[in-house]
C-alpha positions in Angstrom: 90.9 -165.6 9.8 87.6 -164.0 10.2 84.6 -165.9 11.1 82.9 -166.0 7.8 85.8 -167.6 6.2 86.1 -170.1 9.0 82.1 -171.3 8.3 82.7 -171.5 4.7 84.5 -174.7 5.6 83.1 -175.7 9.0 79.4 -175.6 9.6 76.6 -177.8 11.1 73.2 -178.0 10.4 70.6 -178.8 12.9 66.6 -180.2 12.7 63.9 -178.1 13.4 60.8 -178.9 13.3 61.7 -182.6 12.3 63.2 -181.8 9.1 67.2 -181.7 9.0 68.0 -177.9 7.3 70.6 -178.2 4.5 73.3 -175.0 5.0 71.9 -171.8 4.6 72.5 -170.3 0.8 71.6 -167.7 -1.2 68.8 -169.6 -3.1 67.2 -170.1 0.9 67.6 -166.5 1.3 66.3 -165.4 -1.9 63.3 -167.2 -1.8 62.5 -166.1 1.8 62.9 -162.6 0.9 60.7 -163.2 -1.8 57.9 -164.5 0.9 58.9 -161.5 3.1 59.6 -163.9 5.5 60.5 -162.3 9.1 64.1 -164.5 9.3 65.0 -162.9 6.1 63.8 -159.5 7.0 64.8 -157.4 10.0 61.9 -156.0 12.2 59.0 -159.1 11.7 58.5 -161.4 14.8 57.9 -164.9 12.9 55.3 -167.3 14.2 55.0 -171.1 14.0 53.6 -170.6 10.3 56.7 -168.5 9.4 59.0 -171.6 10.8 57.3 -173.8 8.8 57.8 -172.1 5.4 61.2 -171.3 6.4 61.9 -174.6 7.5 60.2 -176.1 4.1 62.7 -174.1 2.3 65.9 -174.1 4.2 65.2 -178.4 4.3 65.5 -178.4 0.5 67.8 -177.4 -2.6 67.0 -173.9 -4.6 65.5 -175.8 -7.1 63.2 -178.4 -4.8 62.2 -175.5 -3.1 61.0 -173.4 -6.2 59.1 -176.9 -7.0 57.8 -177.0 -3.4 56.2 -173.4 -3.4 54.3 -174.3 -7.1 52.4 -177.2 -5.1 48.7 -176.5 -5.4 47.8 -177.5 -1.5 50.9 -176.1 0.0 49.5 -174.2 2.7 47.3 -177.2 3.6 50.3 -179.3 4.0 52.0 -176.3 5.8 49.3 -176.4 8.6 49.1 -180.1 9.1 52.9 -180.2 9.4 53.1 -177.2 11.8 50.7 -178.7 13.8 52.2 -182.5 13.8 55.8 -180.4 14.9 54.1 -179.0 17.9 52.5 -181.9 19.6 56.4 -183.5 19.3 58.5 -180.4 20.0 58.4 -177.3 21.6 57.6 -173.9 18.9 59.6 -171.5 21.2 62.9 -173.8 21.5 62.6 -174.4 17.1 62.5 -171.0 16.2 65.7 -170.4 18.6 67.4 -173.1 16.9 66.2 -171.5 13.7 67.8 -167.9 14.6 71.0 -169.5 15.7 71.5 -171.5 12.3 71.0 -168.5 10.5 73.2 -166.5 12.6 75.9 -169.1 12.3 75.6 -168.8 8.5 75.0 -165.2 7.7 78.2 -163.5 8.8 79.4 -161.2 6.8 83.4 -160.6 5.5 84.2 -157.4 7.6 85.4 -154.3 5.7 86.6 -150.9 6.8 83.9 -148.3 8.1 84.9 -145.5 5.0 82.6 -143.2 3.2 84.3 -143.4 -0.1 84.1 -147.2 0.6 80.6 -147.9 1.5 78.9 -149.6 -1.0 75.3 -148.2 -2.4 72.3 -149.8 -1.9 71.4 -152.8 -3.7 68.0 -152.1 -5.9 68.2 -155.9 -6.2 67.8 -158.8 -3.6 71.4 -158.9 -2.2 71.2 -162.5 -2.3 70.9 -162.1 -6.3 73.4 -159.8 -6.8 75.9 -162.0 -4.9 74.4 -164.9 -7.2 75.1 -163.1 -10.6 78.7 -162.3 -9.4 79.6 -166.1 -8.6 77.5 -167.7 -11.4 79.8 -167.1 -13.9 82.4 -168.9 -11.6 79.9 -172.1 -10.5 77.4 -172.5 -12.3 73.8 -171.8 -11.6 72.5 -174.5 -9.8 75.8 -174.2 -7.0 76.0 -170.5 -6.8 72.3 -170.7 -5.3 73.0 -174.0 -3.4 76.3 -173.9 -2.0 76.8 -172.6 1.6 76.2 -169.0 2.1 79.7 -168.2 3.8 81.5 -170.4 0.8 79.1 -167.6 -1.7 80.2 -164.9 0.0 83.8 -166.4 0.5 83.9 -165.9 -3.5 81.9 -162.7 -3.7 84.4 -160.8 -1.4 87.3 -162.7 -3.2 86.3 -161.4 -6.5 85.9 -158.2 -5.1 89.2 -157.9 -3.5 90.8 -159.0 -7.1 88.8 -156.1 -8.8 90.5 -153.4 -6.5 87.9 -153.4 -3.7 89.7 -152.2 -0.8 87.3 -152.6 2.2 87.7 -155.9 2.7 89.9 -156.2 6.3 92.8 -158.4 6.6 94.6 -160.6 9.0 97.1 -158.2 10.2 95.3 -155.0 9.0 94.7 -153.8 13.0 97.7 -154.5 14.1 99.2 -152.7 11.1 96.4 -149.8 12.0 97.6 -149.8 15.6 101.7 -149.6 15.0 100.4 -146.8 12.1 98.4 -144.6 14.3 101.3 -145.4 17.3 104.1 -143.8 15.0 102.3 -140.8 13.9 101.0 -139.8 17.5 104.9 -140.4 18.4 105.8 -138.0 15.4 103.3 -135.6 16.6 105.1 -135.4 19.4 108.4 -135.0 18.1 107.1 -132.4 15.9 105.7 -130.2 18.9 109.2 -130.7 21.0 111.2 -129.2 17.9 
């Protein structure tokens, strides 16, 4: 069973920065795409004051984050609680603990590598456009809540039940293997005739 599947079920979630994180889900994701937040996109090297925010967020549902981010002296609060966290733990050892919990968490389903497969760029926040295909299915409030391998569990599901194809099974590579061993053996039976 592939990894993603496996975390849809089993998980843990750690504390960082004092605050125990709920799992990672799309509504966490979305709104620290939305904050350009450097866990959310490649390249950016966060700093203590991107933990925080991320922390803030990941620490609280969808909607008790959007609530959070309307507060008028959020960044105030921010600071203060950044710098309470570092005189108890250390910023470096956190923001490890931070990567790992989203690494655990954001694994993809693995699909075939094929050019009529590959999918086109989203124009919208993947995290959204995984939302809008589950909502339908959950609700609202869970599809941005639940845990992001149990959203994608149901996004590639869905997919697979409207003909996608790229999604890669169980026994597909062994399947592959035996395939490409029996036409290399034709092969060769065709060249000895």
């Amino acid at each position: 069973m592939q990894q993603v599947f496996k975390n849809a079920l089993y998980h843990t979630e750690p504390t960082v920065l004092l605050r125990r994180l709920l799992p990672l889900s799309l509504g966490h994701l979305y709104q620290l795409y939305a904050a350009e937040s450097a866990y959310a996109i490649k390249g950016g090297k966060p700093g203590l004051p991107d933990l925080v925010y991320a922390v803030g967020i990941c620490s609280r549902t969808f909607e008790q984050g959007m609530a959070w981010l309307r507060r008028p002296r959020l960044l105030a609060e921010c600071e203060r609680w950044g710098r309470r966290a570092r005189n108890r733990v250390d910023p470096e050892e956190e923001h490890q603990v931070f990567l790992e919990y989203v690494d655990q968490f954001a694994i993809f389903p693995e699909r075939y590598q094929d050019d009529k497969l590959q999918a086109k760029p989203c124009k919208h926040p993947w995290p959204l456009v995984i939302a809008v295909k589950i909502i339908p299915l959950v609700g609202e409030s869970r599809a941005w809540n639940m845990p992001l391998p149990l959203a994608l569990s149901y996004w590639s599901a869905l997919a697979e039940t409207e003909g996608d194809e790229s999604l890669r099974g169980e026994d597909d590579e062994r399947r592959r293997a035996l395939q490409l061993a029996h036409m290399a053996e034709q092969a060769k039976k065709a060249e000895h005739q």
